[in-house]
C-alpha positions as CSV (number, residue, x, y, z in Angstrom):
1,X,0.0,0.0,0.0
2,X,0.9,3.4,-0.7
3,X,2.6,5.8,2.1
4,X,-0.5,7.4,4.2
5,X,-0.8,11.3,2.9
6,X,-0.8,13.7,5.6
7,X,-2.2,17.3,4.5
8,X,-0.6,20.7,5.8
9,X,-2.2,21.6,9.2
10,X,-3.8,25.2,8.3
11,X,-2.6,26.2,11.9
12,X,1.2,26.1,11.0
13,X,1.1,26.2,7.2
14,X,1.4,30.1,7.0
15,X,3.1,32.3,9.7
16,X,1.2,35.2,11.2
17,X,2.5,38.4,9.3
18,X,4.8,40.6,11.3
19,X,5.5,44.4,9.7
20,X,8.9,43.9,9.6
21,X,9.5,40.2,8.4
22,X,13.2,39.1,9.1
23,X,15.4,38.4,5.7
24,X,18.6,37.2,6.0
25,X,19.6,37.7,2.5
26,X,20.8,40.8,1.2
27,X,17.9,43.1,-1.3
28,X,20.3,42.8,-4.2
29,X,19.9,39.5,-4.1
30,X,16.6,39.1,-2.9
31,X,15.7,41.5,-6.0
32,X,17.9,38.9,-7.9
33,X,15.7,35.7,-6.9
34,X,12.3,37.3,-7.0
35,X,13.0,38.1,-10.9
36,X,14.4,35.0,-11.7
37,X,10.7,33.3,-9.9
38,X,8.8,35.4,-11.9
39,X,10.5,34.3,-14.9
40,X,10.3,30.5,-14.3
41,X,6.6,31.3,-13.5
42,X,5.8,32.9,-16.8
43,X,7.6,30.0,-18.5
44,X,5.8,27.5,-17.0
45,X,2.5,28.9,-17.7
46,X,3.3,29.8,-20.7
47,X,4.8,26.6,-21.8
48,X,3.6,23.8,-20.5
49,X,2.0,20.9,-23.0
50,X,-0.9,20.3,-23.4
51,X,-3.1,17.7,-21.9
52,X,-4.2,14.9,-24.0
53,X,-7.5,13.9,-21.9
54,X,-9.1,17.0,-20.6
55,X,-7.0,20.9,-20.4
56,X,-5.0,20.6,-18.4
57,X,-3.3,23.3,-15.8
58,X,0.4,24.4,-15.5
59,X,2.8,22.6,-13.2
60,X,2.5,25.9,-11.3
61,X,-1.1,26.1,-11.5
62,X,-1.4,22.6,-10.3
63,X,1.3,22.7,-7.3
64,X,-0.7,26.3,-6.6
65,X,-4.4,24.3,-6.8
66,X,-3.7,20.8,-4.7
67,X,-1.6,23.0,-2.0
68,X,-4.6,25.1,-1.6
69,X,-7.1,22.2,-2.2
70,X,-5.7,20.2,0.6
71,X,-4.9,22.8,3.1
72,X,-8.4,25.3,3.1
73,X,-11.1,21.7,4.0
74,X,-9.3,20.4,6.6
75,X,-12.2,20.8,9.3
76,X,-10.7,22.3,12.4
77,X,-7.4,20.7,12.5
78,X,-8.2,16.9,12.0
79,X,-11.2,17.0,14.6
80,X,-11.8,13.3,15.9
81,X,-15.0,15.1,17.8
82,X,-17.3,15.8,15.2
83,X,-20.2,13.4,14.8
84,X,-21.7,13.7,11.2
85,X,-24.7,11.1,11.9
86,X,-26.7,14.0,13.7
87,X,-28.2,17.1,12.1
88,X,-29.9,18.7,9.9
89,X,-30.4,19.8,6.1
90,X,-30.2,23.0,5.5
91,X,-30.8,25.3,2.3
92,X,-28.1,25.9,0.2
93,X,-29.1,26.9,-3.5
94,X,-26.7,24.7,-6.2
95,X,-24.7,22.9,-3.7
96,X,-25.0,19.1,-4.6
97,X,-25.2,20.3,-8.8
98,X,-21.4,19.1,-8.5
99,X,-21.1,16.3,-11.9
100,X,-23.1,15.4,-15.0
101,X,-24.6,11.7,-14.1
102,X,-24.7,11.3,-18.0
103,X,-20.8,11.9,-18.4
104,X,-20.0,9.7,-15.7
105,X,-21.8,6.3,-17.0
106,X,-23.9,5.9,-13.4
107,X,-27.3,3.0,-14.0
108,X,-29.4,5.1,-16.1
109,X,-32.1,4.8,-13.6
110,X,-30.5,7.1,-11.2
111,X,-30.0,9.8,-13.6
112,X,-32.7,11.6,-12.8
113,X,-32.4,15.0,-14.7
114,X,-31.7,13.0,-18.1
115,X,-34.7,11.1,-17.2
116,X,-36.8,14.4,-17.1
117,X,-37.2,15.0,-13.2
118,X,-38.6,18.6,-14.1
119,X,-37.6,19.7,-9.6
120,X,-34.3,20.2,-8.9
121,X,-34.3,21.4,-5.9
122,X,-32.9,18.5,-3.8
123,X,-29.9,19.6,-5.3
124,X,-29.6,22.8,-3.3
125,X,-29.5,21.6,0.3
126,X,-26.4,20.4,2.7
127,X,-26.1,18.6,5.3
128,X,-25.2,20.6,8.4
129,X,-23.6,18.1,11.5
130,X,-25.1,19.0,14.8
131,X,-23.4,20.9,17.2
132,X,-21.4,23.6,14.7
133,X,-19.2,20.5,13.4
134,X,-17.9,21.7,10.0
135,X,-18.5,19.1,6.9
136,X,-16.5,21.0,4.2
137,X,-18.3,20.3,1.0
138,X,-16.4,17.3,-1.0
139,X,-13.1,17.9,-2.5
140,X,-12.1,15.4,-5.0
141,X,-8.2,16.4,-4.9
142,X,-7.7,15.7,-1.1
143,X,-9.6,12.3,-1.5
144,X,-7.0,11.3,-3.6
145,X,-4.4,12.8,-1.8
146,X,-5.8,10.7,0.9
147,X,-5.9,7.0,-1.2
148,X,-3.2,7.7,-3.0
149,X,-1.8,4.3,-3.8
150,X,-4.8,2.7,-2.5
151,X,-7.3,0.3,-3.6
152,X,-11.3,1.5,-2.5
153,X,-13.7,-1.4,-2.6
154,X,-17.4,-0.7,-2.3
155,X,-18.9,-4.2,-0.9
156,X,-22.6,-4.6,-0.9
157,X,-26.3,-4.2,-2.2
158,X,-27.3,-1.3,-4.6
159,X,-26.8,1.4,-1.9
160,X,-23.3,0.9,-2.3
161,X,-23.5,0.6,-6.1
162,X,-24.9,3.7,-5.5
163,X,-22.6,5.4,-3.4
164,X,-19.5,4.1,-5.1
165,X,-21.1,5.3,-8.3
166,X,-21.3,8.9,-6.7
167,X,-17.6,8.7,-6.0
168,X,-16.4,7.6,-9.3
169,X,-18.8,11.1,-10.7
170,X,-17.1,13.5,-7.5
171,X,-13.7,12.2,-8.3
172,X,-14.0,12.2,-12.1
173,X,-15.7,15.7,-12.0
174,X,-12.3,17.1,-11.4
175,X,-9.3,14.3,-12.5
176,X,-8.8,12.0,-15.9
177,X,-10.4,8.4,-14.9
178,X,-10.3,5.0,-16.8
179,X,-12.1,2.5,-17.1
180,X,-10.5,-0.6,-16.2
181,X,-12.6,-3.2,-15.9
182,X,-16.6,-3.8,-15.9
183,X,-18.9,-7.0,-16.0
184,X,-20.6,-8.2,-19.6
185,X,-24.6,-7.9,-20.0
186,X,-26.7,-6.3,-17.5
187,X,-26.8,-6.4,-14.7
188,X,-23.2,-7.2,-14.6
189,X,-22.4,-4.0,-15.9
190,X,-23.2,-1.8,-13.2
191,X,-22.3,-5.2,-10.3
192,X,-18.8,-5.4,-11.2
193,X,-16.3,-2.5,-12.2
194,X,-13.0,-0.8,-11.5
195,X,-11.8,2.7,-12.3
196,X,-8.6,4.1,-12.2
197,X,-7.3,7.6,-10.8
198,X,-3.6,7.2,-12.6
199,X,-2.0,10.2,-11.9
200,X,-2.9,9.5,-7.7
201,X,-2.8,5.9,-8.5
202,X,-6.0,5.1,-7.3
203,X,-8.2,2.9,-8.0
204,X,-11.9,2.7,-7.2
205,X,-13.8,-0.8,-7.3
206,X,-17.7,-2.0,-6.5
207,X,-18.3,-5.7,-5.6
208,X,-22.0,-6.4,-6.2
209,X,-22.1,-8.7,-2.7
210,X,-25.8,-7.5,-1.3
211,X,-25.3,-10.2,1.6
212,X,-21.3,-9.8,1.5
213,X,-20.8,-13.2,2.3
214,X,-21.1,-16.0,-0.6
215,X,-24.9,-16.0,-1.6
216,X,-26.8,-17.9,-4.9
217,X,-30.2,-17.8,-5.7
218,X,-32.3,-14.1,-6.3
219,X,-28.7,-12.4,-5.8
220,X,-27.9,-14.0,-9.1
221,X,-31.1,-14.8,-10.8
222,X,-34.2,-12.5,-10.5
223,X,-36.1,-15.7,-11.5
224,X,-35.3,-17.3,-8.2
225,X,-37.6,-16.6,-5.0
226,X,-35.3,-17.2,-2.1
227,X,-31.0,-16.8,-1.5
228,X,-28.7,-19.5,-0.3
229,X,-26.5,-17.2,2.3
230,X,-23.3,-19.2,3.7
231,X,-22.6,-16.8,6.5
232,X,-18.8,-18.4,7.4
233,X,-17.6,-18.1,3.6
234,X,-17.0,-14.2,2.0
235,X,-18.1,-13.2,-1.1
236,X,-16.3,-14.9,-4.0
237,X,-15.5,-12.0,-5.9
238,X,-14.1,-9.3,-3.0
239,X,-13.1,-12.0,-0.8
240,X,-10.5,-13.5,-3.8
241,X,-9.3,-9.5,-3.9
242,X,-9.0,-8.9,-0.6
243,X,-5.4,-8.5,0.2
244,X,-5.6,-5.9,-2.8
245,X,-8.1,-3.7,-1.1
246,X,-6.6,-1.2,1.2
247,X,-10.0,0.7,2.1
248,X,-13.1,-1.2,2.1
249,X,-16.8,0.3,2.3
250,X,-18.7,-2.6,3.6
251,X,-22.6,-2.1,2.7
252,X,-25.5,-4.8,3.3
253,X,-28.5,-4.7,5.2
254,X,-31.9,-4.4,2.9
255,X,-31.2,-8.1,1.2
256,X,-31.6,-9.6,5.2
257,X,-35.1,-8.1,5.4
258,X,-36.0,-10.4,2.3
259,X,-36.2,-14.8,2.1
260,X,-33.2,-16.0,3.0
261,X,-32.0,-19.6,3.8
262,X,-28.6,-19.4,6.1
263,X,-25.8,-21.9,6.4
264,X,-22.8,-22.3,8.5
265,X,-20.5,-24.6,5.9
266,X,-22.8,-27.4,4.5
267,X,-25.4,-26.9,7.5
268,X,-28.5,-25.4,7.3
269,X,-28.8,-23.1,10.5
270,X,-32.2,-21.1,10.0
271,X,-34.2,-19.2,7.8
272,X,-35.9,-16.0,7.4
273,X,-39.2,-15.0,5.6
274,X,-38.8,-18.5,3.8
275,X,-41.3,-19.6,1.1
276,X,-44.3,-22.0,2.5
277,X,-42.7,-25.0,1.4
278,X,-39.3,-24.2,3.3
279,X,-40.9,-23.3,6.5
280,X,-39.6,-26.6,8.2
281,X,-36.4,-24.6,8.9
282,X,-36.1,-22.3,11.9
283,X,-36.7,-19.2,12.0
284,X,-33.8,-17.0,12.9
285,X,-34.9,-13.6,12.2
286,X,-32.5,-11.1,10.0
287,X,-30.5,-9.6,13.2
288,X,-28.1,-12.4,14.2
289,X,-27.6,-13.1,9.9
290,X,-26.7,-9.8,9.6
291,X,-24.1,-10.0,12.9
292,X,-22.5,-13.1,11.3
293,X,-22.2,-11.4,7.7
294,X,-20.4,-8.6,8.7
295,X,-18.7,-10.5,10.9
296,X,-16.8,-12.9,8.8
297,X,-16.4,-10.2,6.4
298,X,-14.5,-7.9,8.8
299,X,-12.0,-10.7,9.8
300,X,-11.7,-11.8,6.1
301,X,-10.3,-8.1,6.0
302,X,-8.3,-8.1,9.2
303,X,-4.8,-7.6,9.0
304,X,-1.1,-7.1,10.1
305,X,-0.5,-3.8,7.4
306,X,-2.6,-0.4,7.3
307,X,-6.3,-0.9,6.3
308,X,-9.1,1.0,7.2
309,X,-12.7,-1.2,7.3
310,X,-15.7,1.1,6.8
311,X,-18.9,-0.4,8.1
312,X,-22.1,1.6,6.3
313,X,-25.2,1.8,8.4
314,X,-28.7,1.3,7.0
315,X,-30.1,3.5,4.3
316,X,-34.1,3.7,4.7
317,X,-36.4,3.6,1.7
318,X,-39.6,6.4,2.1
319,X,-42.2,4.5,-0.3
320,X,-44.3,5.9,2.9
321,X,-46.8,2.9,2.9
322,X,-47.4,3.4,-0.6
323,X,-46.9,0.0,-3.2
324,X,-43.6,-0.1,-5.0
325,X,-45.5,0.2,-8.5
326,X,-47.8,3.5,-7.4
327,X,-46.5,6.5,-9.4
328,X,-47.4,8.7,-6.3
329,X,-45.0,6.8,-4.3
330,X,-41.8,9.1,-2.5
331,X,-43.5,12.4,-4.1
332,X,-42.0,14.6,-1.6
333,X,-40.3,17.8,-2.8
334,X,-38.7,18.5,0.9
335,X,-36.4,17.0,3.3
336,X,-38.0,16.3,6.1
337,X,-37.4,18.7,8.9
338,X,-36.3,17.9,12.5
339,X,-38.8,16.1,14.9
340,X,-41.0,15.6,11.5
341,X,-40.2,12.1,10.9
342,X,-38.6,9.5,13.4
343,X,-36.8,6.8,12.8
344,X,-38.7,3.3,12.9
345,X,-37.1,0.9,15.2
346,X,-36.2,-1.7,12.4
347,X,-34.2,1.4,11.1
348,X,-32.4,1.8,15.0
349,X,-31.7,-2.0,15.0
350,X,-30.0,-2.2,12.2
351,X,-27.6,0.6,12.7
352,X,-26.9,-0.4,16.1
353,X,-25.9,-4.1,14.9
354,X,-23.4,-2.1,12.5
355,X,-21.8,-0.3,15.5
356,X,-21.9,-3.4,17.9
357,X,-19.6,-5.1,14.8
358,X,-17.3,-2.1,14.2
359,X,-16.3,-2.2,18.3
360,X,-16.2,-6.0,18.5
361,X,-13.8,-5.7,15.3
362,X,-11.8,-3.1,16.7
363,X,-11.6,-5.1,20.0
364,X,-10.3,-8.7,18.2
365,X,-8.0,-6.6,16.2
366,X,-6.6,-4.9,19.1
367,X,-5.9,-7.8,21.1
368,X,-4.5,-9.6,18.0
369,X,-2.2,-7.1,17.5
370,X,-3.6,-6.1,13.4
371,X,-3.2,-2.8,11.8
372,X,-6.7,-2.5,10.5
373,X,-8.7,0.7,11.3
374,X,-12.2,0.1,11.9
375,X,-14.7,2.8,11.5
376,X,-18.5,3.5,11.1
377,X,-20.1,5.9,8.2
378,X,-23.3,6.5,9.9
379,X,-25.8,7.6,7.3
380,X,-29.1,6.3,8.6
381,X,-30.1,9.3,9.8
382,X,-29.4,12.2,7.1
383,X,-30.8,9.7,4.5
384,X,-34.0,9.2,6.5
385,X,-34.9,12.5,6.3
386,X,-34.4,12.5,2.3
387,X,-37.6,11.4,0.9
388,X,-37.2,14.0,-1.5
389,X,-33.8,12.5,-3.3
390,X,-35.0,9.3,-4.7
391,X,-35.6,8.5,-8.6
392,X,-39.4,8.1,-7.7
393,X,-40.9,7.5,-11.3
394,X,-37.8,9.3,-12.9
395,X,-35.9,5.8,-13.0
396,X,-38.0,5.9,-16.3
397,X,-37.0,8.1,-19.1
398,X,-39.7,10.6,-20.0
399,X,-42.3,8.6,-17.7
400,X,-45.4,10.8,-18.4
401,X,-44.9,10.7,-21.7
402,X,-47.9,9.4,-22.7
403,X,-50.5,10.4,-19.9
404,X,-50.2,9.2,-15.9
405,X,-49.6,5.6,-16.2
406,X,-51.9,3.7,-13.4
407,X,-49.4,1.7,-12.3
408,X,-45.7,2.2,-12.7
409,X,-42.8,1.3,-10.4
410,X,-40.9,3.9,-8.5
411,X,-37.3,3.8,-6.9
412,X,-37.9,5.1,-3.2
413,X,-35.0,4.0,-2.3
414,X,-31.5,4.4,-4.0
415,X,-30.6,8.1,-4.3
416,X,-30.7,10.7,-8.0
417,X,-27.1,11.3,-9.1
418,X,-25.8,13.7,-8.1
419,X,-28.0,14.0,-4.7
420,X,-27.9,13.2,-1.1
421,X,-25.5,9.9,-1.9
422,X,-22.8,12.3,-2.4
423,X,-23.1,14.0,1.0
424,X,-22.1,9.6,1.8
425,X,-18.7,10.9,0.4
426,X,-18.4,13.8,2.0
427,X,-18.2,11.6,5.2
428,X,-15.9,9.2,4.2
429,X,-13.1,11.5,2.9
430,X,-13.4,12.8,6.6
431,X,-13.0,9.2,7.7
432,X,-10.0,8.7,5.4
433,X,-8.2,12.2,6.6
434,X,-9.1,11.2,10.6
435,X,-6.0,10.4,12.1
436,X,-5.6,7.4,14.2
């Protein structure tokens, strides 16, 4: 892995100016270097080649831009106090309108505005951490600086498709990406794929995994009603990687809720919301699946070098008790405000099984001795009160084209690109620059 990138404290970057600075060169020669600067600076802007991706800026300009970049949004010094998972979302005209979705190849049915979403104003709000904590808006030059060298994994169900999709689109908003690899036919397409950053050497990867441990059945073939989960044995693809992945972003909980049989090796250990003619096995509920899952995934990913583990909490849906295929489904132009919504206790549960893992991980790897950094990106609460980001009937392209359909499905759940997934981002690059 890469040497860890430490930005410029803005506390002792610049010296406080004094009237009468102290120079311990003669003027003459003062004079002498201060021409010969400006010279080298003209030349250099001046002359530079040119880019063969995108324009590119002078050496100058760029050494100018990443110094600035990576000194003015580091939040009060490295803070380790701030707690991003409460607050509130506040008006802020044009702040998430950050990347074109259609430039950046996300699934077309999170590009919202190409799909004709004629509101855009959940683009203008931003989150705002509880307590004055600052959460400087994303900056796609100190992310890198921050995985430079690194390999960042995205494990999980569509909500990490979806977040991983929104930092492909931050990051490629501002630097050259490629493409290196991505899975044939859909829905392989959008399930497996890898971009690099080359000139930070970083690359950027999404493991479709919505169980993260090994799973056949629905996870592979829509046509199948129920999943075969083998809680002891990680994913095949990320789990093969694994010693390749220096940050992972581990995101699974909305595959639990639906029919799953469990195993532990060849065993059969329980089931949950098992079709009729599998109801012989026992019924174990999604909670203690969901422990084990994230369990065996974060000591598949335990080690002896620098790693840092990010554990995702539960994004909810907001199809407010509305069917899935109701075109008046998740209608709502507004966050919610404070107090106006609360969370549901499934909701609670679920994030608190994500923290109970993170410490239990942090404890084994402590008393094992490992290197791995363990951390939570709390996002159940600033994504509950968001029933105003989803695709809703914009997943479709043009979808009152011919009149109000009666019934037509609608995505209450995953987030518009851009949109509140990238505020998901935000948080993790404040992760990534937390020392430990």
């Amino acid at each position: 892995m890469g040497a860890s990138y430490q930005p410029p404290d803005p506390h002792n970057h610049h010296k406080p100016y004094t009237k009468n600075p102290p120079c311990f060169l003669s003027k003459p020669v003062c004079a002498l270097l201060a021409c010969g600067f400006f010279s080298l600076a003209l030349h250099l802007l001046c002359c530079s080649p040119a880019g063969t991706q995108r324009p590119s800026f002078s050496p100058l300009l760029q050494y100018i831009n990443n110094t600035y970049n990576s000194v003015s949004s580091v939040p009060g010094g490295d803070d380790k106090s701030c707690n991003y998972s409460e607050g509130r979302w506040v008006w802020s005209p044009g702040y998430a309108r950050r990347y074109n979705a259609t430039e950046c190849n996300v699934k077309e049915s999170h590009d919202c505005l190409r799909n004709g979403r004629p509101d855009t104003g959940y683009l203008d709000w931003r989150w705002q951490p509880a307590g004055g904590c600052p959460l400087p808006a994303f900056d796609a030059g100190a992310f890198l600086a921050a995985a430079r060298g690194k390999h960042v994994a995205f494990i999980g169900d569509s909500m990490a498709r979806n977040q991983a999709q929104s930092l492909v689109c931050l990051l490629g908003a501002a630097f050259p990406s490629r493409l290196v690899y991505r899975g044939a036919g859909a829905p392989r397409k959008h399930n497996f794929w890898r971009y690099a950053f080359p000139a930070h050497c970083v690359t950027v990867s999404f493991y479709w995994n919505p169980f993260i441990v090994k799973a056949t059945g629905k996870a592979e073939d829509e046509s199948v009603r129920e999943n075969h989960v083998h809680l002891d044995t990680p994913g095949d693809g990320w789990g093969a990687d694994a010693d390749t992945i220096d940050v992972a972003v581990l995101g699974a909980s909305h595959w639990l809720l639906n029919g799953a049989i469990y195993y532990n090796g060849s065993e059969v250990v329980g089931a949950h919301n098992a079709p009729p003619e599998l109801s012989n096995y026992t019924r174990i509920g999604y909670a203690w699946p969901l422990h084990m899952a994230y369990r065996t995934a974060v000591e598949r990913l335990s080690s002896s070098r620098p790693r840092t583990v990010v554990l995702a909490t539960f994004s909810p849906a907001h199809f407010e008790g509305r069917p899935s295929d109701s075109p008046t489904a998740c209608t709502k132009m507004e966050p919610y405000e404070e107090g106006e919504k609360e969370l549901d206790w499934i909701c609670r549960e679920l994030r608190d099984i994500v923290y109970d893992e993170a410490e239990a991980a942090r404890a084994r790897s402590a008393a094992g001795g490992g290197a791995t950094r363990f951390e939570v990106l709390d996002v159940t609460k600033l994504a509950a009160m968001r029933p105003d980001g989803h695709p809703s009937v914009y997943m479709h392209r043009d979808p009152f084209a011919h009149g109000v359909p009666e019934r037509m499905y609608s995505d209450c759940l995953h987030f518009c690109l851009p949109g509140p997934v990238d505020t998901f981002n935000e948080i993790l690059l404040q992760i990534l620059r937390k020392r430990r």
